[in-house]
MARLUM-664390 format. One line per field, with one value per residue (C-alpha): residue in three letters; x, y, z. Coordinates in Angstrom, 1 decimal, decimal comma. Layout:
N
resn	c(ALA:...)
c1	c(X:...)
c2	c(Y:...)
c3	c(Z:...)
This chain:
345
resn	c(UNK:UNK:UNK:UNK:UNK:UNK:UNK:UNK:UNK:UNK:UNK:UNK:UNK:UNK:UNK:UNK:UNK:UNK:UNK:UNK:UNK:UNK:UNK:UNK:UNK:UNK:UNK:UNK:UNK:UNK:UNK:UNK:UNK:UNK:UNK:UNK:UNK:UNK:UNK:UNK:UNK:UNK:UNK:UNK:UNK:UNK:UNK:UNK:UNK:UNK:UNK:UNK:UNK:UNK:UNK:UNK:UNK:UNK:UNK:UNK:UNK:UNK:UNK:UNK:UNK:UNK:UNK:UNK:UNK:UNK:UNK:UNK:UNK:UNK:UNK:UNK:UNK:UNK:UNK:UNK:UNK:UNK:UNK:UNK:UNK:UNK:UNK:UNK:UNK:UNK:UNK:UNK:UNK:UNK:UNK:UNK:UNK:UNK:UNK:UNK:UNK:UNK:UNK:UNK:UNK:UNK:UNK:UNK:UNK:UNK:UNK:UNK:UNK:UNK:UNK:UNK:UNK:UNK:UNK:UNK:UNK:UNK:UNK:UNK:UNK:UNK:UNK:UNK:UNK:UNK:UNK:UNK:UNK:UNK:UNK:UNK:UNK:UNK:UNK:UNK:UNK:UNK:UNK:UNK:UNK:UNK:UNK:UNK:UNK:UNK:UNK:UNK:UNK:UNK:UNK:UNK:UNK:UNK:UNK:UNK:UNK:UNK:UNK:UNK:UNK:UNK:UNK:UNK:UNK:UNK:UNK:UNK:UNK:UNK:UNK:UNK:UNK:UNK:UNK:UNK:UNK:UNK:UNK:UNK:UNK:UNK:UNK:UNK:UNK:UNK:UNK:UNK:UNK:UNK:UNK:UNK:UNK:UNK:UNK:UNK:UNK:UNK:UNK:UNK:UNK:UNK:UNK:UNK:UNK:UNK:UNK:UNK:UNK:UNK:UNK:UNK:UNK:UNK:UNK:UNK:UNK:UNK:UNK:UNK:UNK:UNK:UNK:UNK:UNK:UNK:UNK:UNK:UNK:UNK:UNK:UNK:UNK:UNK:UNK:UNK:UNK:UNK:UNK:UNK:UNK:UNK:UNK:UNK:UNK:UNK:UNK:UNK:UNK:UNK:UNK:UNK:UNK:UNK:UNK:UNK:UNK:UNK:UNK:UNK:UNK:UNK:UNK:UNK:UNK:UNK:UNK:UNK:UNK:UNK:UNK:UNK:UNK:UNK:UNK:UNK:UNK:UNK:UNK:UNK:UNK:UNK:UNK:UNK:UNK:UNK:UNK:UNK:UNK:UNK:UNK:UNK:UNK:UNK:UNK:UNK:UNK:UNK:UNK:UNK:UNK:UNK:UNK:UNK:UNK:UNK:UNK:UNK:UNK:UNK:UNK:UNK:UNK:UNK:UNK:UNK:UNK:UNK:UNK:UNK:UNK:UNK:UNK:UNK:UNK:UNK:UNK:UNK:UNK:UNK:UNK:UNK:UNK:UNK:UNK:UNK:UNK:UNK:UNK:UNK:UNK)
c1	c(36,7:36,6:34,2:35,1:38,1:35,2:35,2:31,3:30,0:28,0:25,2:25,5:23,1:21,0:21,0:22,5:21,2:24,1:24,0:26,9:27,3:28,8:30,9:30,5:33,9:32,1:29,6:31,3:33,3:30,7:31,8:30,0:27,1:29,3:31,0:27,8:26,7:30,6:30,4:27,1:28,6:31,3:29,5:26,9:30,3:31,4:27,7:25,9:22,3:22,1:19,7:21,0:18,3:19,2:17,9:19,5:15,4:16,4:18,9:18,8:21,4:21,5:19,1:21,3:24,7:22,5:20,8:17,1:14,4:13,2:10,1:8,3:11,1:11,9:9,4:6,6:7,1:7,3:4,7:2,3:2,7:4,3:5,6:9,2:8,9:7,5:10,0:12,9:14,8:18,1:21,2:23,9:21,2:20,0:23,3:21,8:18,7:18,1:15,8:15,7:13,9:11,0:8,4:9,4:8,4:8,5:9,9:12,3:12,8:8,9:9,9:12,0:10,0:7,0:6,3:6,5:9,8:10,9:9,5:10,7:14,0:13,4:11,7:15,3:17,0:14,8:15,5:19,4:19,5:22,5:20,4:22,7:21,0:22,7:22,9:24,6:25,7:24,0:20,7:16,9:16,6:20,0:20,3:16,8:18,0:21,0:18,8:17,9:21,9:23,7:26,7:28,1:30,4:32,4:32,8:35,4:38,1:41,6:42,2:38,7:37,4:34,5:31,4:29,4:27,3:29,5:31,7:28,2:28,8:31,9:31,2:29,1:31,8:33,1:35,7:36,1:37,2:37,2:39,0:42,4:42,4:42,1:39,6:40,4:38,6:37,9:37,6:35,2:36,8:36,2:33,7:34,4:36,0:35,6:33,9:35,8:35,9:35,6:34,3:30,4:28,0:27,0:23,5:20,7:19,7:17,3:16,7:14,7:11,8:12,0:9,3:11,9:11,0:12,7:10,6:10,1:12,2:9,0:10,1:13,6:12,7:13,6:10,2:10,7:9,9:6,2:5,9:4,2:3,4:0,5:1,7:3,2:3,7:6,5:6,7:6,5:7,1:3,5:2,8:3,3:5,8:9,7:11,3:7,7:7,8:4,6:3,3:1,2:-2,5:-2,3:-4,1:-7,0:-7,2:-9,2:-13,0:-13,7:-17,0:-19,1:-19,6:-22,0:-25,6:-28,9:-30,3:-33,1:-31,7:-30,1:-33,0:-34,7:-31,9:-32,0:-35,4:-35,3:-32,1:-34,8:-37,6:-35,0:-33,7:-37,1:-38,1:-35,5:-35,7:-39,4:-38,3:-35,3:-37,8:-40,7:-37,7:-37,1:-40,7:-40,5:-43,3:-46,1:-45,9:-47,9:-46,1:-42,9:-43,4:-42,3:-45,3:-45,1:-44,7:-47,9:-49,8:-50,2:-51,6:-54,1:-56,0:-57,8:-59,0:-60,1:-62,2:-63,9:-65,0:-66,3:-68,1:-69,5:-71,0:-72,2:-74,1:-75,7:-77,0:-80,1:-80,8:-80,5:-82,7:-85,5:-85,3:-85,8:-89,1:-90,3:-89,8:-91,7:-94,4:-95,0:-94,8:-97,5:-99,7:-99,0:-100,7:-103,8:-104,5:-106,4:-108,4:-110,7:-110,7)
c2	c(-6,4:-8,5:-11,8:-13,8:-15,6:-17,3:-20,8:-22,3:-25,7:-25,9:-27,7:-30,0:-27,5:-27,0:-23,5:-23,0:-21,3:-19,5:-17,8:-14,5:-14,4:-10,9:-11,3:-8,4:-7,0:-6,9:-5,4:-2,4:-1,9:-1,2:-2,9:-5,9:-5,1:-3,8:-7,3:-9,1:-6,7:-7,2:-11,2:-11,4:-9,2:-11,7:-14,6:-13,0:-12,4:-15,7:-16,7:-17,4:-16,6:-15,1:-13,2:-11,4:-11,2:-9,1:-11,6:-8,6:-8,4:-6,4:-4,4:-4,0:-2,6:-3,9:-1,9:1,2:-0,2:-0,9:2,2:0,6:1,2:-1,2:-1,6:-5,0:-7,8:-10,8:-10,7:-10,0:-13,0:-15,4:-14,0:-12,0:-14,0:-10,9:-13,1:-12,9:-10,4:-7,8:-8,1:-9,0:-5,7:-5,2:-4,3:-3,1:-3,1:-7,0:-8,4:-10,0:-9,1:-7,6:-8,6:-5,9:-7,1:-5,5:-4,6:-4,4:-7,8:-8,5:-11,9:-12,0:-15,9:-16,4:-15,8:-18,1:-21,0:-20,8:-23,3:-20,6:-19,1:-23,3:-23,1:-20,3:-21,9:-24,9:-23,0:-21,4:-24,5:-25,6:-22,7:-22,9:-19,9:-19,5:-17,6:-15,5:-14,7:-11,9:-12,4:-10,9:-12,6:-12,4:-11,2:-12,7:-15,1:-15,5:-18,8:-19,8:-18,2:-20,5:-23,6:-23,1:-23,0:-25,5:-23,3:-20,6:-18,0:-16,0:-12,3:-11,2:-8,7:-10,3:-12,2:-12,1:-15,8:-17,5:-16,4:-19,7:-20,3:-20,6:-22,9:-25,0:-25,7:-25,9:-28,8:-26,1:-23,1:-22,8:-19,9:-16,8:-13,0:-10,1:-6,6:-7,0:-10,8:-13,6:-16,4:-18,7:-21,9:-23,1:-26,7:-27,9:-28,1:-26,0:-27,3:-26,6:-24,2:-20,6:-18,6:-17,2:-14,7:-11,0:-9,5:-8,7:-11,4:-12,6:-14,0:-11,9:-9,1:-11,3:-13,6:-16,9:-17,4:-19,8:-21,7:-22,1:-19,2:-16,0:-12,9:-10,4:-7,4:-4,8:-7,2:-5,8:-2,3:0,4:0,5:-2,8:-6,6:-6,9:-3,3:-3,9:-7,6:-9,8:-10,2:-13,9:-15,5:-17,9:-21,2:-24,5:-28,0:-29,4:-32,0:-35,8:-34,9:-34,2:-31,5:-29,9:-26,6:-24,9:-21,8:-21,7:-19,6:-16,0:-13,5:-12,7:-8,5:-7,5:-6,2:-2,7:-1,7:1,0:4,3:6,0:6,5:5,6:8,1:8,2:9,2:11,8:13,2:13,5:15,3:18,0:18,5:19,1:21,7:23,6:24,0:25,6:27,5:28,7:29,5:31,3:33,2:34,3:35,0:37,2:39,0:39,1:41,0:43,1:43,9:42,7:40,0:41,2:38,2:38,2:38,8:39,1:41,6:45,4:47,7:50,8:53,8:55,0:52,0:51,0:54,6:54,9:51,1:52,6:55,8:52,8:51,0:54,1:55,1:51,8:51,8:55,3:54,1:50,8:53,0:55,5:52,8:52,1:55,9:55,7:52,8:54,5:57,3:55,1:53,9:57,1:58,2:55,1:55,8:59,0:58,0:55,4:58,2:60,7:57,5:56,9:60,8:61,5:58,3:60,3:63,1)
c3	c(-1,5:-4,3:-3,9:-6,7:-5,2:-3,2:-3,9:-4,2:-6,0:-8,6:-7,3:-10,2:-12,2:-9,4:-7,6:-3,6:-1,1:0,4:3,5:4,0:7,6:8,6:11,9:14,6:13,4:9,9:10,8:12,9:10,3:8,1:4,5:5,3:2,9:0,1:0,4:0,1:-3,5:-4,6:-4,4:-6,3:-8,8:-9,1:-9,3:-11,8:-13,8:-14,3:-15,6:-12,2:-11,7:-8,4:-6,3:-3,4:-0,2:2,6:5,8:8,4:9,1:12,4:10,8:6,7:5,0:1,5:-0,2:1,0:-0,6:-3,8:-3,8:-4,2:-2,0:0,8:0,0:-0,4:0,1:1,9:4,6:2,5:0,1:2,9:5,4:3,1:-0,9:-2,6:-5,6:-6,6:-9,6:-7,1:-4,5:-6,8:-8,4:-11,0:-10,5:-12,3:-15,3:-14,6:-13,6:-10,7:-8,4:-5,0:-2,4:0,5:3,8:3,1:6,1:9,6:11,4:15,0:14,8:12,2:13,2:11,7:8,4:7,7:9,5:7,1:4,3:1,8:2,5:1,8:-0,9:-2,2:-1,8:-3,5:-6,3:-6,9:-6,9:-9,2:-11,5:-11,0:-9,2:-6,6:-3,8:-1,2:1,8:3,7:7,4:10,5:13,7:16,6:14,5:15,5:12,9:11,7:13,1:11,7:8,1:8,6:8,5:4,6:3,5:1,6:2,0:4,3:3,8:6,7:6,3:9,0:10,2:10,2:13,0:14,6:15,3:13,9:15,8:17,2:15,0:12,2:13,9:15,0:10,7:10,2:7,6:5,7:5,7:2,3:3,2:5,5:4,0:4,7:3,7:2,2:2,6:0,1:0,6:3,0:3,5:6,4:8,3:5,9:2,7:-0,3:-3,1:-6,5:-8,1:-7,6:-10,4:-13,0:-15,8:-14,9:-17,9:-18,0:-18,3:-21,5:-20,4:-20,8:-18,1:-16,3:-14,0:-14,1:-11,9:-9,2:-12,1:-14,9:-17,1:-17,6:-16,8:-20,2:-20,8:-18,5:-15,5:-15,4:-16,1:-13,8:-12,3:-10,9:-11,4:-12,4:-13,1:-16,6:-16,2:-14,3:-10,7:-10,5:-7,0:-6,3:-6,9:-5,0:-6,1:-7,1:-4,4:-5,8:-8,2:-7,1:-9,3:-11,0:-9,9:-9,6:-9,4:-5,8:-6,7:-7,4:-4,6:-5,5:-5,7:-2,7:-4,3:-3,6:-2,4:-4,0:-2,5:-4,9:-3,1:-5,0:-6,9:-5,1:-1,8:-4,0:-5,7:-2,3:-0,7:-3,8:-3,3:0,5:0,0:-2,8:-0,3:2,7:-0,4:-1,2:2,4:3,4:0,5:1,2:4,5:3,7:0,9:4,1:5,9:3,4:2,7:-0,9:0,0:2,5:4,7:8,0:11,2:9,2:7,2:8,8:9,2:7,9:10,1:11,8:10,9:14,5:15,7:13,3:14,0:17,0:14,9:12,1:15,2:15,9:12,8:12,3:15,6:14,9:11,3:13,1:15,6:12,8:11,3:13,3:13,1:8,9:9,5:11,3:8,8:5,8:7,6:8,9:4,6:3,9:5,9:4,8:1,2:1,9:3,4:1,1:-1,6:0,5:0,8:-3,0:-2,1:0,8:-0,9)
């Protein structure tokens, strides 16, 4: 289905925030999200700068009909301050941008309740950016999602009625499509004309940030906005002054702490592995009989069989010692009379 019969205002150089509600028909029928990509292809066309944001939190499916992954998107700029060129990534070589829903949130109606995700908004009005957010009836948060539109758009089978909450803003409802159908506006009237000229863009393949400048050539790249550049987080109107965008303060890069142990503690581990090397070395060499070590080194055989001949001996010479002794003084004695004898004589 072509999108570019659908008729949307201008905003009088300001960007919308228009919301693509896909009916349950739609979404059964499973061209809803191929709609959504084939509208901001036709509004990129006629000179729009648009950023499509899938806001199915519950059930994405705009990063699949892109072919991009869903990575960091929608709900991590709102809840967590991933800035717009992280989340933000070309297609059709920079015709337009994607936002996929990003992480998994249990409240999808959270996101678009915090004062970021407003600004955010503001910040591509600012930048004349015509912001489609992709919805589906019936979705947690679609109603909350809706709040932030200037415009709505129906996608819906032929014949099917307006779901509730489309009809609850009827005054916002620029048309309803679907497959095989031209745009057809509904109660509230059309604004505008619709965009025009189907050849390719002649604007340059990028988009502006919500702050008024257009990201450099490395944000487009195929690795993804802010791939090659400083991380920049959205903007927000600087309090005081109406229509001053401002950038909000960049997060600060969470500090790692070191792992690396003193070398101190080091040295003294070294040391205490050397001496268990070194005894259990001498052990092994004890073992082995290498390194006569007592009560670990083997005796040799026989060794304990001949200590009790060893005492004896030693006993036996202990004893003949007194004898030896008695016999050295029985020698003396006669040598001291054989000396006196020549004396009487």
């Amino acid at each position: 289905m072509e999108g570019g019969g659908v008729p949307i205002s201008d905003g009088a150089g300001r960007g919308r925030v228009v919301a693509v509600v896909a009916s349950g028909g739609a979404v059964r029928g499973g061209w809803a999200a191929e709609a959504a990509l084939d509208l901001a292809r036709a509004w990129s066309a006629s000179g729009k700068k648009v950023v499509l944001a899938d806001a199915a939190l519950d059930h994405p499916a705009l990063h699949v009909a892109a072919g991009v992954d869903n990575d960091e998107g929608l709900s991590d700029a709102s809840l967590y301050g991933a800035s717009v060129r992280r989340v933000a990534r070309p297609v059709d070589d920079g015709a337009f941008f994607v936002i996929t829903a990003g992480s998994p949130v249990a409240d999808a109606n959270l996101v678009a309740r915090t004062p970021r995700w407003q600004r955010l908004c503001d910040g591509f009005g600012e930048a004349g950016v015509t912001l489609i957010l992709f919805v589906r009836d019936g979705d947690n948060g679609c109603e909350a999602f809706l709040a932030s539109a200037s415009d709505v758009i129906l996608f819906a089978e032929r014949g099917e009625a307006p779901p509730a909450v489309v009809e609850q803003r009827a005054s916002m409802v620029r048309a309803i499509t679907g497959p095989g159908s031209q745009a057809a506006g509904a109660s509230g009237a059309a604004e505008g004309a619709s965009p025009s000229g189907s050849g390719p863009s002649s604007r340059a393949s990028t988009i502006p940030t919500p702050g008024g400048r257009a990201p450099s050539r490395a944000d487009s790249s195929p690795a993804g906005p802010g791939a090659a550049a400083p991380e920049a987080d959205a903007p927000s109107p600087a309090p005081g002054a109406a229509g001053q965008p401002s950038a909000a303060p960049a997060r600060k890069p969470p500090t790692r702490r070191g792992s690396a142990k003193p070398a101190a503690a080091s040295t003294g581990r070294m040391m205490v592995l050397a001496v268990l090397l070194l005894v259990l070395t001498l052990v092994v060499l004890g073992l082995l009989g290498v390194v006569d070590i007592p009560m670990i080194s083997p005796e040799p055989a026989g060794a304990a069989g001949a200590v009790p001949g060893a005492a004896a001996a030693r006993l036996g010479a202990a004893a003949a010692r007194p004898g030896a002794a008695a016999a050295r003084l029985g020698a003396a004695a006669a040598r001291t009379g054989a000396a006196k004898a020549p004396g009487r004589e």
